[in-house]
C-alpha positions as CSV (number, residue, x, y, z in Angstrom):
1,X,33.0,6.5,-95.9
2,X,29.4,6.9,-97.4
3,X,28.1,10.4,-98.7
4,X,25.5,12.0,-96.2
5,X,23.0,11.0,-98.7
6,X,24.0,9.8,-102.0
7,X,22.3,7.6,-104.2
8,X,24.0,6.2,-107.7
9,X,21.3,5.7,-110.5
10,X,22.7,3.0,-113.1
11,X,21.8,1.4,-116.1
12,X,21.4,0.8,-119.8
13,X,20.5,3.0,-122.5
14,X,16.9,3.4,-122.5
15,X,16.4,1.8,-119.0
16,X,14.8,4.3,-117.2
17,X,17.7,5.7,-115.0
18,X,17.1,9.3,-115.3
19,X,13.5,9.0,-115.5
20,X,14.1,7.3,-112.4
21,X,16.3,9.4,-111.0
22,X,14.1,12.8,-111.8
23,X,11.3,11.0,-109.6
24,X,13.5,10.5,-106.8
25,X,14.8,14.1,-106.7
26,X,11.1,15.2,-107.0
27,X,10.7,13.2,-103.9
28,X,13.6,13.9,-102.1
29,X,12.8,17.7,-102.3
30,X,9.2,17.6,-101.4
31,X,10.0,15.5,-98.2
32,X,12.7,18.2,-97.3
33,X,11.5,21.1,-98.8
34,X,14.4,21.6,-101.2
35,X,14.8,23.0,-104.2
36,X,16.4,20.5,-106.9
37,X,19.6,21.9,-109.2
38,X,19.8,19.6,-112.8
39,X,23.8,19.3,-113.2
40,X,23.3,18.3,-117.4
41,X,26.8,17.1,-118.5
42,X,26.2,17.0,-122.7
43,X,28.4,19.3,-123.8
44,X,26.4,19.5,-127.3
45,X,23.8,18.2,-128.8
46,X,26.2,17.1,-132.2
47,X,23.3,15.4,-134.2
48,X,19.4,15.4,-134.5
49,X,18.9,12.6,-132.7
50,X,21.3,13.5,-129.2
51,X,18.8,16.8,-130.0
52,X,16.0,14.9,-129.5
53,X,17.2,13.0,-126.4
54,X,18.1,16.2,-124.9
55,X,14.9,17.8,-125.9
56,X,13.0,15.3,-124.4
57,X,14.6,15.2,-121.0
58,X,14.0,19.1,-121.4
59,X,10.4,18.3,-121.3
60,X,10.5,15.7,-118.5
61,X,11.9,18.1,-116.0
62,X,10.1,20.9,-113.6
63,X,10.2,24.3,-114.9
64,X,11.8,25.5,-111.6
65,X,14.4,23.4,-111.4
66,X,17.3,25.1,-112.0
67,X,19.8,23.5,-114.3
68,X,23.3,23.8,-114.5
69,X,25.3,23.1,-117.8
70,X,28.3,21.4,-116.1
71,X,31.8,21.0,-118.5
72,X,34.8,19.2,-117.5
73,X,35.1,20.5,-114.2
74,X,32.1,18.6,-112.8
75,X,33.8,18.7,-109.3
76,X,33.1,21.8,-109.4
77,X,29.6,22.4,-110.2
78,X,28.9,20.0,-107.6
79,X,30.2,22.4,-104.9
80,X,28.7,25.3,-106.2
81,X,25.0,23.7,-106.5
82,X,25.6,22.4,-103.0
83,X,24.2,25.1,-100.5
84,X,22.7,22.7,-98.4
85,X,18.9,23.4,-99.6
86,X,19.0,21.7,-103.2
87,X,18.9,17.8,-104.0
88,X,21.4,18.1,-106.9
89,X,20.7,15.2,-109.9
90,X,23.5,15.0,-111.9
91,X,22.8,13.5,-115.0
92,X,25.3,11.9,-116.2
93,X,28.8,10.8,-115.5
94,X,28.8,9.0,-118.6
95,X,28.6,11.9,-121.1
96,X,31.0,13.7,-118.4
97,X,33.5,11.0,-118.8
98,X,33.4,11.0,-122.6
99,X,33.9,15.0,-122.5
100,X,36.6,14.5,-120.3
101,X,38.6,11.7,-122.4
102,X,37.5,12.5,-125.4
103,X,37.8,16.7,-125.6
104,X,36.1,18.8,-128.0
105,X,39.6,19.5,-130.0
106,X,39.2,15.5,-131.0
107,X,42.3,14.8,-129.4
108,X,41.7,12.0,-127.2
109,X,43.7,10.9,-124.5
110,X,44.9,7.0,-124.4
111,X,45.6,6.4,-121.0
112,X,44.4,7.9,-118.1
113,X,45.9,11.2,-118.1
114,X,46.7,13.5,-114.6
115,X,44.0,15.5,-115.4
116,X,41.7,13.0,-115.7
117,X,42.6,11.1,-112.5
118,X,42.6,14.5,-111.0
119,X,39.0,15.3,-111.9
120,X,37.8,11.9,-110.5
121,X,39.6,12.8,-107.3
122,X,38.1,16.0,-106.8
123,X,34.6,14.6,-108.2
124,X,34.8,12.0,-105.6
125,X,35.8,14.3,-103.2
126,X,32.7,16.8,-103.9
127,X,30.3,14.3,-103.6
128,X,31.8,13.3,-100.4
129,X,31.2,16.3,-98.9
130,X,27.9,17.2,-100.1
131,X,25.8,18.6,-97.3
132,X,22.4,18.0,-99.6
133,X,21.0,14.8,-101.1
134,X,22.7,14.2,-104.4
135,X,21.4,11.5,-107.2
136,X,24.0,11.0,-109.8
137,X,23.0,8.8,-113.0
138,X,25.4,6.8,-115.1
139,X,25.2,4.0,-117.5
140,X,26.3,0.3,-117.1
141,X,28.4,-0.2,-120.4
142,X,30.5,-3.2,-119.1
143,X,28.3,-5.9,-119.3
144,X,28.6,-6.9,-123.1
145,X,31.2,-8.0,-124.7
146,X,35.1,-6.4,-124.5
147,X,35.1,-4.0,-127.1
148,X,37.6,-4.0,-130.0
149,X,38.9,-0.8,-130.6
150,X,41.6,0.5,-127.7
151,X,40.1,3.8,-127.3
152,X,36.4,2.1,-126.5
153,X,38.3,-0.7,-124.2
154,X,39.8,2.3,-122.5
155,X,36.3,4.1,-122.1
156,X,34.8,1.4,-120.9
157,X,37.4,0.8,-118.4
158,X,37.5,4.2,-116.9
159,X,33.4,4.2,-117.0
160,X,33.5,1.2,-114.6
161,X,36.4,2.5,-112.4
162,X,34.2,5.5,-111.7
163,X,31.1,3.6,-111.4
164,X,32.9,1.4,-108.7
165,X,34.1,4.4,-107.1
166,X,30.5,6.5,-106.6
167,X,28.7,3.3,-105.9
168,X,31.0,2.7,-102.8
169,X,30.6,6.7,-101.3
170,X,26.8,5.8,-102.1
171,X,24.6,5.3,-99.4
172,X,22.1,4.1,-101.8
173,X,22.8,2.0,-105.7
174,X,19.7,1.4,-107.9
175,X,20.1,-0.7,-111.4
176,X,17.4,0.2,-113.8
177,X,16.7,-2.9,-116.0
178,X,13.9,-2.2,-118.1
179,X,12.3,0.6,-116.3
180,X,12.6,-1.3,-113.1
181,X,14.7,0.0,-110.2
182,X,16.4,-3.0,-108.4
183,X,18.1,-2.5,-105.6
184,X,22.3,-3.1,-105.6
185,X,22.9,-1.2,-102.3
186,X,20.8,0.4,-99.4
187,X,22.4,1.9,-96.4
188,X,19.4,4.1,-96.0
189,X,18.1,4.7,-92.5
190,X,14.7,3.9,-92.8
């Protein structure tokens, strides 16, 4: 089953993807009227140069977009943002996921825990059900080499599970590859 209208922005770092992505929501709300609601999953900036990142997406996006500060319970700031009259971006499920394995107490889970498999659930289920146009951005981290460190293996593992699982509710998968959008999967009526 495909969301109403979902469409998975992935790619590299410094691809484009959220760039991307912030165009499409632009779009998507002047063609409907809409209002767009910015779900940002960093949970903190950490070091000068995240600062900077963050600063400059900061910059990209609309003043009046409102902007939600999402933590681990992403499932749930999905459903609140949803009201039917707001393109929600979500921006991004990679940070989410590293917030979610990796908690702020630095005690990192190393298998998939209940809770984690639980949040995917009910994140799956959320964008699902979404009654607006929702654009969620990730990154494509499993096209290198196998990392060597368990915990990393077991991040990048649980990043492609969940990529695997958005792209297939996803009426619509886009692969940024340097700054170009190529299409994966459209099941857009046109």
């Amino acid at each position: 089953m495909t969301s109403p209208d979902l469409t998975f922005v992935l790619g590299g770092a410094r691809s484009g993807k959220s760039r991307h992505a912030e165009q499409l929501a632009q779009a998507r709300a002047a063609e409907r009227a809409l209002s767009v609601t910015y779900i940002a999953t960093a949970r903190e900036a950490g070091d000068a140069e995240f600062a900077a990142r963050i600063a400059q997406h900061r910059a990209r996006r609309p003043a009046h977009w409102r902007v939600v500060e999402a933590g681990v319970d992403l499932a749930q700031a999905v459903v609140e943002a949803d009201d039917g009259r707001t393109c929600i971006l979500l921006d991004c499920l990679t940070l989410w996921l590293a917030n979610v394995i990796c908690p702020a107490d630095g005690a990192p889970s190393g298998a998939p825990s209940v809770d984690y498999a639980a949040r995917a659930d009910a994140l799956e289920s959320a964008l699902s059900r979404a009654r607006g146009p929702v654009i969620v951005v990730s990154n494509e981290i499993g096209m290198g080499v196998v990392p060597m460190g368990a915990m990393t293996r077991h991040y990048v593992d649980e990043l492609g599970r969940l990529n695997q699982r958005v792209a297939a509710i996803a009426q619509e998968v886009t692969l940024m590859v340097a700054g170009l959008p190529m299409t994966v999967k459209s099941e857009r009526a046109r």
